[in-house]
PyMOL Python script that loads the backbone (N, CA, C, O; Angstrom):
from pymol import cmd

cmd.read_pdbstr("""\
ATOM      1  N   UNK A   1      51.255  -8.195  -4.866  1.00  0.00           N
ATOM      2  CA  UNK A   1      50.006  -8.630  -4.281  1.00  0.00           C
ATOM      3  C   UNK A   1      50.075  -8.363  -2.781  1.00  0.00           C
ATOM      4  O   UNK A   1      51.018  -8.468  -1.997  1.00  0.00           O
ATOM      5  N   UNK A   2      48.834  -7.996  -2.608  1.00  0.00           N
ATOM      6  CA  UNK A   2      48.588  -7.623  -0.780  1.00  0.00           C
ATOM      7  C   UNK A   2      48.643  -8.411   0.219  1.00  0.00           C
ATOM      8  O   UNK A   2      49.033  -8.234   1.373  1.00  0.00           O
ATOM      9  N   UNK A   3      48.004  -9.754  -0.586  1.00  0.00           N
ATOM     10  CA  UNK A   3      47.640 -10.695   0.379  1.00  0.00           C
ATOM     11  C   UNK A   3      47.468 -12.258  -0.854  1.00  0.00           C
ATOM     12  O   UNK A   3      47.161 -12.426  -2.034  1.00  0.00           O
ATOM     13  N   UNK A   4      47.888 -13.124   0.333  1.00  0.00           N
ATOM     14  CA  UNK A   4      47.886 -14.639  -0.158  1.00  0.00           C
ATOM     15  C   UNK A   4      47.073 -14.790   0.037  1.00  0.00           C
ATOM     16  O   UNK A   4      46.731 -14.734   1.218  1.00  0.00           O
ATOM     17  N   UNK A   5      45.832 -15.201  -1.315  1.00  0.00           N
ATOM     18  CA  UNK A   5      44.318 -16.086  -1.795  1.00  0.00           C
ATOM     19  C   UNK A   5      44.157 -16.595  -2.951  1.00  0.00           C
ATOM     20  O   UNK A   5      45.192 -16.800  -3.586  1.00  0.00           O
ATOM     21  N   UNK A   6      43.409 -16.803  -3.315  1.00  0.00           N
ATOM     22  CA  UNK A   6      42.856 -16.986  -4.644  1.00  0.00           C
ATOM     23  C   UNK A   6      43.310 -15.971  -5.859  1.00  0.00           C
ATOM     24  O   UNK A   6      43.510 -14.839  -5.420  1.00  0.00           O
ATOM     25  N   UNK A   7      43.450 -16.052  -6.790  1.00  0.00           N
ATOM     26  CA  UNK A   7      43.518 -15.324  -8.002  1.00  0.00           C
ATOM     27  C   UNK A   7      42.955 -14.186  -7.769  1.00  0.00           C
ATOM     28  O   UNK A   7      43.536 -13.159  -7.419  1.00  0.00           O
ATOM     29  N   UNK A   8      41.526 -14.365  -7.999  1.00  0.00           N
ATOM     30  CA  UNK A   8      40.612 -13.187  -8.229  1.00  0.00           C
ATOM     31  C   UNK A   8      39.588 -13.262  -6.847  1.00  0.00           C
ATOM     32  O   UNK A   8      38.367 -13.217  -6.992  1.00  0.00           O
ATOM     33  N   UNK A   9      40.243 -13.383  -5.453  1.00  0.00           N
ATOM     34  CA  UNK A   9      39.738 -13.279  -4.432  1.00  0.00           C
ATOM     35  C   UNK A   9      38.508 -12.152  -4.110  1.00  0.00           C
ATOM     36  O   UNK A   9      38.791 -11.019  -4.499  1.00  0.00           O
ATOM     37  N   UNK A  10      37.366 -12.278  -3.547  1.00  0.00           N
ATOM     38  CA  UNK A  10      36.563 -11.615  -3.083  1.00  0.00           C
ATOM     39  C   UNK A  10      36.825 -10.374  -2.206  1.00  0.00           C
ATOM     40  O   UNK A  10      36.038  -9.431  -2.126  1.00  0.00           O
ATOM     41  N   UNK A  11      37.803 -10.443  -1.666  1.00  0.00           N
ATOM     42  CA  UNK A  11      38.569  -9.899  -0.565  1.00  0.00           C
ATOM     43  C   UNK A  11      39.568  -9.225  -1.483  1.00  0.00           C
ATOM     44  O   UNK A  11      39.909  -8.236  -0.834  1.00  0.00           O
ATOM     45  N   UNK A  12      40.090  -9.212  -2.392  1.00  0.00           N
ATOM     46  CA  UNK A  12      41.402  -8.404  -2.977  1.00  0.00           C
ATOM     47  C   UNK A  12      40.989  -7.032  -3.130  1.00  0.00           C
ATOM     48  O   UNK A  12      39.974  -6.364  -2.937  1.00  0.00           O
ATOM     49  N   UNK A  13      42.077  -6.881  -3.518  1.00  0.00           N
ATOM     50  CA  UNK A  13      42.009  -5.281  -3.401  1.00  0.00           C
ATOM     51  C   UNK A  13      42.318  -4.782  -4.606  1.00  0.00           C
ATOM     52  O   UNK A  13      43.323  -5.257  -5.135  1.00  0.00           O
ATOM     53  N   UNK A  14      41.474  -3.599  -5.427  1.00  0.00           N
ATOM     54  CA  UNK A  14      41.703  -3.108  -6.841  1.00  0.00           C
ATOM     55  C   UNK A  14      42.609  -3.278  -7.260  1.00  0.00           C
ATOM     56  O   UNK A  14      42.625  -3.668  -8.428  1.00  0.00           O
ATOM     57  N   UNK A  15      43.913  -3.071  -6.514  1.00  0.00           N
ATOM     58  CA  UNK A  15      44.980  -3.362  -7.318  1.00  0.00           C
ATOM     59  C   UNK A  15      45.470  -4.599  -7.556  1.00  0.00           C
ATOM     60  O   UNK A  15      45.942  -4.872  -8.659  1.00  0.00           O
ATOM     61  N   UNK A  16      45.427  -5.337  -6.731  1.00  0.00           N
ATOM     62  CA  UNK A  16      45.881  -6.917  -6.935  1.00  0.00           C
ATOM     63  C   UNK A  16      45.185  -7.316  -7.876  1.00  0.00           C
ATOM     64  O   UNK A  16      45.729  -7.912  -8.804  1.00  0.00           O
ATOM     65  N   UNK A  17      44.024  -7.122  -7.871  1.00  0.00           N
ATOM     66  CA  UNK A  17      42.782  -8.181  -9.032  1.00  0.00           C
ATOM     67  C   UNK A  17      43.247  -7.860 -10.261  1.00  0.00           C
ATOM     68  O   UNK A  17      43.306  -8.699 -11.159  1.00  0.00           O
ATOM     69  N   UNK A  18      43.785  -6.057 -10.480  1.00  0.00           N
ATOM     70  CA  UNK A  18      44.158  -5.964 -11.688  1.00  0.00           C
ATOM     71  C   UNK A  18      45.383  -6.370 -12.022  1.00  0.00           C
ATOM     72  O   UNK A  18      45.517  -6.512 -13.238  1.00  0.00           O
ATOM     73  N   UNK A  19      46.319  -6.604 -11.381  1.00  0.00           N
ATOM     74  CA  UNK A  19      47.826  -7.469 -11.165  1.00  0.00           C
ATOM     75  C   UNK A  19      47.118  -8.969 -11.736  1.00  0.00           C
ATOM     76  O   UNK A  19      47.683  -9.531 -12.675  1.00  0.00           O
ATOM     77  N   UNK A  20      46.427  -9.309 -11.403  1.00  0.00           N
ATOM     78  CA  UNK A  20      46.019 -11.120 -11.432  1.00  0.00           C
ATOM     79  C   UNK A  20      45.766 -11.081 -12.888  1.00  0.00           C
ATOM     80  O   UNK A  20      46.503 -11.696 -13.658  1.00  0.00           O
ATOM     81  N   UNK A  21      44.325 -10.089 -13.479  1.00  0.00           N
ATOM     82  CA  UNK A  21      43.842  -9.746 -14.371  1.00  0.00           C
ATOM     83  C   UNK A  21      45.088  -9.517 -15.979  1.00  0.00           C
ATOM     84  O   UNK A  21      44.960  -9.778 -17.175  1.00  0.00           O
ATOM     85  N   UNK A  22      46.341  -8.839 -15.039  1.00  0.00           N
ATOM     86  CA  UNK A  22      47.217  -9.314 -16.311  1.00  0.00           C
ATOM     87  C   UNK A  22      47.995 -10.372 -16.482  1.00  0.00           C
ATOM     88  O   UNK A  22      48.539 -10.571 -17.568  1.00  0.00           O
ATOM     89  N   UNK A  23      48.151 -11.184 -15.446  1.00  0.00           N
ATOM     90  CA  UNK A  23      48.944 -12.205 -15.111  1.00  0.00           C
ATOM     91  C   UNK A  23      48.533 -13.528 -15.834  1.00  0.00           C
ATOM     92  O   UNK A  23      49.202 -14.457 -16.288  1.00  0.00           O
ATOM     93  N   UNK A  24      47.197 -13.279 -15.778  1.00  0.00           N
ATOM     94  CA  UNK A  24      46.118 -14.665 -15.523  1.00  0.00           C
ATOM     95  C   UNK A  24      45.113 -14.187 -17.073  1.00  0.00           C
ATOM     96  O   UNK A  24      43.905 -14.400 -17.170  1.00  0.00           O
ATOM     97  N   UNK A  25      45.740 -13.703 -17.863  1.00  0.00           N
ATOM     98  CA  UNK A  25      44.409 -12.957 -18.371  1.00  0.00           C
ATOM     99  C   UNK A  25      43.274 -13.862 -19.369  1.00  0.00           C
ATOM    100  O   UNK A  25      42.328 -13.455 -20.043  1.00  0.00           O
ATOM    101  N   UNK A  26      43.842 -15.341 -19.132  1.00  0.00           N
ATOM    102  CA  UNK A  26      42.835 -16.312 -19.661  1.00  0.00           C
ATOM    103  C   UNK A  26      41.662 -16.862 -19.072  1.00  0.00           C
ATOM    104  O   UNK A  26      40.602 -17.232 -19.578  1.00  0.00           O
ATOM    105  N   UNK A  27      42.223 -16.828 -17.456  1.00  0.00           N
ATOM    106  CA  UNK A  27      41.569 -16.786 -16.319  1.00  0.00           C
ATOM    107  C   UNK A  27      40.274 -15.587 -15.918  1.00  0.00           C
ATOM    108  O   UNK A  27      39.149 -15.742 -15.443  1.00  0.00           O
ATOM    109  N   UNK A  28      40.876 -14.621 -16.265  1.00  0.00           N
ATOM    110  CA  UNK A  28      40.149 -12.823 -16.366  1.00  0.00           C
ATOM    111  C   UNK A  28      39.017 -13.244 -17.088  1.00  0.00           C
ATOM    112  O   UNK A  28      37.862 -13.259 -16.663  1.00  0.00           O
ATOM    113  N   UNK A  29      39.527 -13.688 -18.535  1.00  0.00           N
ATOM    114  CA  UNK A  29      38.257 -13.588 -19.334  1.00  0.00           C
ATOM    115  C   UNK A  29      37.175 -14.588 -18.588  1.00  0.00           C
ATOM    116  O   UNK A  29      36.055 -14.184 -18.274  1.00  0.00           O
ATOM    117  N   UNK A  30      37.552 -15.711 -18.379  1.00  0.00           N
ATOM    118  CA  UNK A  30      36.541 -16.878 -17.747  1.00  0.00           C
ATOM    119  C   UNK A  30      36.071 -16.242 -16.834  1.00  0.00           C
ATOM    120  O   UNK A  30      34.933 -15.973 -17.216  1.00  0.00           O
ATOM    121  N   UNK A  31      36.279 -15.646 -15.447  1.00  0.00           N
ATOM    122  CA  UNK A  31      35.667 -14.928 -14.774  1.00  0.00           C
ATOM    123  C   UNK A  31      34.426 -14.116 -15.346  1.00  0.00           C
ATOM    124  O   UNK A  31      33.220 -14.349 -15.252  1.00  0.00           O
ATOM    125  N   UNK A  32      35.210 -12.949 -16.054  1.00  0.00           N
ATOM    126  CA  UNK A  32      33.998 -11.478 -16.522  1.00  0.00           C
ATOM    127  C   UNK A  32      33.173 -12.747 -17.046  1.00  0.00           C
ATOM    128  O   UNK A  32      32.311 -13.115 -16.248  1.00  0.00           O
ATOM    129  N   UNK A  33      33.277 -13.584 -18.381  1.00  0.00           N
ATOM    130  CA  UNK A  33      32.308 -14.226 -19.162  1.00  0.00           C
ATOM    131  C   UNK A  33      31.283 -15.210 -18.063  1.00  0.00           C
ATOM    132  O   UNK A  33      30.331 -15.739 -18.638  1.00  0.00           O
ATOM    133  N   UNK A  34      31.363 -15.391 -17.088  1.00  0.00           N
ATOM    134  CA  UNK A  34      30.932 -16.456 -16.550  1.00  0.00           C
ATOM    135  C   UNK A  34      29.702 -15.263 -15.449  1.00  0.00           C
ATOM    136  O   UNK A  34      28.501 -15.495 -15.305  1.00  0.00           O
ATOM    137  N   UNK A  35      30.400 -14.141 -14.875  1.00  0.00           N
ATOM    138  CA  UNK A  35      29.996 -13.230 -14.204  1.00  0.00           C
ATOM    139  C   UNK A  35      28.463 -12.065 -15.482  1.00  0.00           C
ATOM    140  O   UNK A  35      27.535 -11.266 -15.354  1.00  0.00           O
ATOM    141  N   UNK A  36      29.049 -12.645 -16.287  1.00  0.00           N
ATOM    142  CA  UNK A  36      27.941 -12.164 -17.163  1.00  0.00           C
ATOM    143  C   UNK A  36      27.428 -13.560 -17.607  1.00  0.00           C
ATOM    144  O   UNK A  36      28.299 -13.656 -18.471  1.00  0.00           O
ATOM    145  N   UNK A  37      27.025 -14.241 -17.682  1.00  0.00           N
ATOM    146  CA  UNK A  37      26.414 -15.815 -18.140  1.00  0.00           C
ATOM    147  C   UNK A  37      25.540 -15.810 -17.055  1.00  0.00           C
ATOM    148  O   UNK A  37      24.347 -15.695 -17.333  1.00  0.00           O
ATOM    149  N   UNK A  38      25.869 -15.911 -15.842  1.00  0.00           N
ATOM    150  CA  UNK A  38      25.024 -15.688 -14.872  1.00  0.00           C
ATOM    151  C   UNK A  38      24.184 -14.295 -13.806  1.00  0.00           C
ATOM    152  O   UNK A  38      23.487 -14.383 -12.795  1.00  0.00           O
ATOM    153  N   UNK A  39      24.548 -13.368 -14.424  1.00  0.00           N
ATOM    154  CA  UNK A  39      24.002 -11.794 -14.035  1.00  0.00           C
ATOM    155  C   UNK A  39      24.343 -12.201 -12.554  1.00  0.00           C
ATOM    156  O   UNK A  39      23.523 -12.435 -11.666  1.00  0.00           O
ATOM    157  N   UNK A  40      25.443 -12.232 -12.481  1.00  0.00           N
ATOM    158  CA  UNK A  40      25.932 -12.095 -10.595  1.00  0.00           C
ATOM    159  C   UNK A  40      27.704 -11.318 -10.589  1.00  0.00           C
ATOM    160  O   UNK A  40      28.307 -11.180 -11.653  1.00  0.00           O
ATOM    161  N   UNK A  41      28.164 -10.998  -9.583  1.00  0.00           N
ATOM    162  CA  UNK A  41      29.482 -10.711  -9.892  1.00  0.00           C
ATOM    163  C   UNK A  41      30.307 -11.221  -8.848  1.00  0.00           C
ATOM    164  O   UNK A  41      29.655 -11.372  -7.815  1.00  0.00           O
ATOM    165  N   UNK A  42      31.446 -11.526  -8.750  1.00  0.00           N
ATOM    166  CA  UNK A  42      31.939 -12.035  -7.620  1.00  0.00           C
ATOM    167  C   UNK A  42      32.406 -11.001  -6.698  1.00  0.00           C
ATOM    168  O   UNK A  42      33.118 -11.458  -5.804  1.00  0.00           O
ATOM    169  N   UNK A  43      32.239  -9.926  -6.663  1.00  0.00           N
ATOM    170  CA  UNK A  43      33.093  -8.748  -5.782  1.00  0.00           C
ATOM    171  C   UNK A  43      32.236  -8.521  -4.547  1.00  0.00           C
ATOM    172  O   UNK A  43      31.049  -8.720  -4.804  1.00  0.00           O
ATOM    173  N   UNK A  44      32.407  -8.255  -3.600  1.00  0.00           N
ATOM    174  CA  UNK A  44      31.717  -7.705  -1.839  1.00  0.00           C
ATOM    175  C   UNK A  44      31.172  -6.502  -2.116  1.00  0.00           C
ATOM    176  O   UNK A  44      30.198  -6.184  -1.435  1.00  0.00           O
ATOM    177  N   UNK A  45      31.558  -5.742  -2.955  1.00  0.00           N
ATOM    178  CA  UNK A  45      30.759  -4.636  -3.527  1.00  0.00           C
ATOM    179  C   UNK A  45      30.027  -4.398  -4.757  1.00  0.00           C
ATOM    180  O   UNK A  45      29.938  -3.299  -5.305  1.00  0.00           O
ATOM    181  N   UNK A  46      29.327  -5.852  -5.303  1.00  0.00           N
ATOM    182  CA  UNK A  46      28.717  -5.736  -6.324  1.00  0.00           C
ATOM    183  C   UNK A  46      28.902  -5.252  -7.516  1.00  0.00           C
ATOM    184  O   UNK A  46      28.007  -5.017  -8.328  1.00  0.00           O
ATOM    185  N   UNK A  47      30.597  -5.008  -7.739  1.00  0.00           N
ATOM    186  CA  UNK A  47      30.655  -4.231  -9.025  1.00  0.00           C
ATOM    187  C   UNK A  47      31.088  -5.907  -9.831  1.00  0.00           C
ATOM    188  O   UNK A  47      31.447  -6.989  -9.367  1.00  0.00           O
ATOM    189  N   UNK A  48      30.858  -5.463 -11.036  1.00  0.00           N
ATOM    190  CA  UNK A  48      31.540  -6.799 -12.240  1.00  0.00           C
ATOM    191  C   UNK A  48      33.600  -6.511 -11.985  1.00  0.00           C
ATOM    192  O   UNK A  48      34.295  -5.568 -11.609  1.00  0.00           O
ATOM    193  N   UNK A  49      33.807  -7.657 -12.361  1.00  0.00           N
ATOM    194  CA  UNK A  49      34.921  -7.322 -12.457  1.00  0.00           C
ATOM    195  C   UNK A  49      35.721  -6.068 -13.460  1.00  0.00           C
ATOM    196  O   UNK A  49      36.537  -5.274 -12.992  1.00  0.00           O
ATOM    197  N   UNK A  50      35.364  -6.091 -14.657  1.00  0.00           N
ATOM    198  CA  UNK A  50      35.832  -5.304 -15.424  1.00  0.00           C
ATOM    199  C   UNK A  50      35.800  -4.052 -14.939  1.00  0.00           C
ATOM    200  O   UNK A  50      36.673  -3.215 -15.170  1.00  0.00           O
ATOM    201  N   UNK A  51      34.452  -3.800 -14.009  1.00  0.00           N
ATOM    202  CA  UNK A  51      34.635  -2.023 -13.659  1.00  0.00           C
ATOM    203  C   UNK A  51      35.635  -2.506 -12.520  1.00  0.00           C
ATOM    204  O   UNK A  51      36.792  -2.313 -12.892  1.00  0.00           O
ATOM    205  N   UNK A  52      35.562  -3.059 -11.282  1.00  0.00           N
ATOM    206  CA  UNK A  52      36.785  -2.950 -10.338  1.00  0.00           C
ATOM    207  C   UNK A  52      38.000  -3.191 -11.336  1.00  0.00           C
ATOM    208  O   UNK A  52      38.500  -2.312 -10.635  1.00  0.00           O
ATOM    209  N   UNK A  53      38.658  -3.409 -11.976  1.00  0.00           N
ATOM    210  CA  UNK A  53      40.142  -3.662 -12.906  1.00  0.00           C
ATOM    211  C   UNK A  53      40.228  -2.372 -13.251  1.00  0.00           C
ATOM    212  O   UNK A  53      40.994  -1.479 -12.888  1.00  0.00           O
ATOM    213  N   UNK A  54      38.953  -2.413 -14.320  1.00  0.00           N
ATOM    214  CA  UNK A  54      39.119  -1.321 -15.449  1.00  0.00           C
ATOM    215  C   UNK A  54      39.575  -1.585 -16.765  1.00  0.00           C
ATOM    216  O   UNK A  54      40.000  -0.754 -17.567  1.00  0.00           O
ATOM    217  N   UNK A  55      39.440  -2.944 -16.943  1.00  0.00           N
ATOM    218  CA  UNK A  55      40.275  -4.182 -17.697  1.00  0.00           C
ATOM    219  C   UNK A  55      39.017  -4.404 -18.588  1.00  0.00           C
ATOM    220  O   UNK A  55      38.142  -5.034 -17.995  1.00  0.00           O
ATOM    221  N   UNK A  56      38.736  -4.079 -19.743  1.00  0.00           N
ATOM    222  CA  UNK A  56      37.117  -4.532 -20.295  1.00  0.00           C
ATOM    223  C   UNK A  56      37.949  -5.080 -21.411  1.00  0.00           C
ATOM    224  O   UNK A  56      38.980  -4.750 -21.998  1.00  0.00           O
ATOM    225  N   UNK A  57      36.610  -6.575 -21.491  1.00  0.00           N
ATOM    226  CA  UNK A  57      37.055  -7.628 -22.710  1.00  0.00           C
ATOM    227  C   UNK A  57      36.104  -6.710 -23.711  1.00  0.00           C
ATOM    228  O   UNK A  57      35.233  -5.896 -23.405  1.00  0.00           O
ATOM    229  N   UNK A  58      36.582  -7.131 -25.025  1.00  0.00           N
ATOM    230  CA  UNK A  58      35.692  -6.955 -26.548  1.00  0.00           C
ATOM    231  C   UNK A  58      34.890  -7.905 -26.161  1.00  0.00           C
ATOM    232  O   UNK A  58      35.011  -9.010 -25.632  1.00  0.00           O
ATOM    233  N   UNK A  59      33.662  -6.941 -26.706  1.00  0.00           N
ATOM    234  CA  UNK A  59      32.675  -7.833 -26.961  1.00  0.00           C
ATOM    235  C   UNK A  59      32.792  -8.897 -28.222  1.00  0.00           C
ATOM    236  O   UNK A  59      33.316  -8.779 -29.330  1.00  0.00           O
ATOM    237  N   UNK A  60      32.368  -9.550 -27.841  1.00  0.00           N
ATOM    238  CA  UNK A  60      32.297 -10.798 -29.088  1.00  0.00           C
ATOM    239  C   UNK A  60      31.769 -10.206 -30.133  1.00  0.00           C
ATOM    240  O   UNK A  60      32.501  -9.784 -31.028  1.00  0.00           O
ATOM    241  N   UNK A  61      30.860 -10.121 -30.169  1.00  0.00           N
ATOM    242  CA  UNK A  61      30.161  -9.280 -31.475  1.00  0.00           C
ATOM    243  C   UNK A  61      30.688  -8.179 -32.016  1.00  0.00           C
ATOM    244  O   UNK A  61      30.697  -7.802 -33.188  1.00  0.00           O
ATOM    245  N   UNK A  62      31.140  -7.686 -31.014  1.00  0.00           N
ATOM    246  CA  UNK A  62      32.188  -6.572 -32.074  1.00  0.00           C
ATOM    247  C   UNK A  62      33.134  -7.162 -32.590  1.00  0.00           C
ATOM    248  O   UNK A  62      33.315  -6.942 -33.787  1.00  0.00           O
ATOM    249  N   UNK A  63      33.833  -7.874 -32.059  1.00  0.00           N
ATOM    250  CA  UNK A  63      34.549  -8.926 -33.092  1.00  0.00           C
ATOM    251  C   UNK A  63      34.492  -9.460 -34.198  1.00  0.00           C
ATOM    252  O   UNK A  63      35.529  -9.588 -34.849  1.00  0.00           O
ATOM    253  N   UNK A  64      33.462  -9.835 -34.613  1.00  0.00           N
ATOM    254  CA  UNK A  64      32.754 -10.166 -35.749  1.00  0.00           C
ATOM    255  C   UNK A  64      32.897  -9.455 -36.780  1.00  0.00           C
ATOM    256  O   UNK A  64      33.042  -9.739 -37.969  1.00  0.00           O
ATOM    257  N   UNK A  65      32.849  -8.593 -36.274  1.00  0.00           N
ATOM    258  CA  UNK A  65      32.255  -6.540 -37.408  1.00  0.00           C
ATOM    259  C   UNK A  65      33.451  -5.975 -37.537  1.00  0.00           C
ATOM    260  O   UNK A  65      33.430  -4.806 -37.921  1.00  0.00           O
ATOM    261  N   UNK A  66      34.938  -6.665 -37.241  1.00  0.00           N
ATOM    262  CA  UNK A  66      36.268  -6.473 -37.499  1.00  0.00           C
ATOM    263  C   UNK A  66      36.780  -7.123 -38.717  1.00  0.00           C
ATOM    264  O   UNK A  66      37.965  -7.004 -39.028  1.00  0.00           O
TER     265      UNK A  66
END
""", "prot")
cmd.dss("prot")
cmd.show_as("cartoon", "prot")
cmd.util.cbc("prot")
cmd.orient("prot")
C-alpha cells in the first residue's frame, strides 16, 4: 500500500484499492453493492469501483441460472 487511509480510500491509487479489494474482499463486495444501490461511486474520478480494480462481482442473478 502507498499510503495510510481507509480501506477503499478516495484518494488510493489503482493499485492499492485492488490490494484492499483482495484483502478485504467482504468489504469489496459491500462497497460495489452499496455503490450500485445508490447510482453514485466513491472514486474522484467517477469510475465504480469494479472498473478502477478490475475486480467484477457476479451478478446475483446470474447466480441463480447456475
Amino acid at each position: 500500500m502507498t499510503r495510510l487511509s481507509c480501506v477503499f480510500c478516495i484518494m488510493a491509487s489503482r493499485g492499492d484499492l485492488r490490494t484492499a479489494a483482495k484483502l478485504k474482499p467482504e468489504l469489496y463486495r459491500r462497497y460495489v453493492e452499496t455503490e450500485k444501490r445508490i447510482g453514485h461511486t466513491f472514486s474522484m474520478n467517477r469510475q465504480p469501483l469494479e472498473e478502477v480494480t478490475g475486480i467484477y462481482l457476479p451478478n446475483p442473478a446470474q447466480l441463480s441460472l447456475l
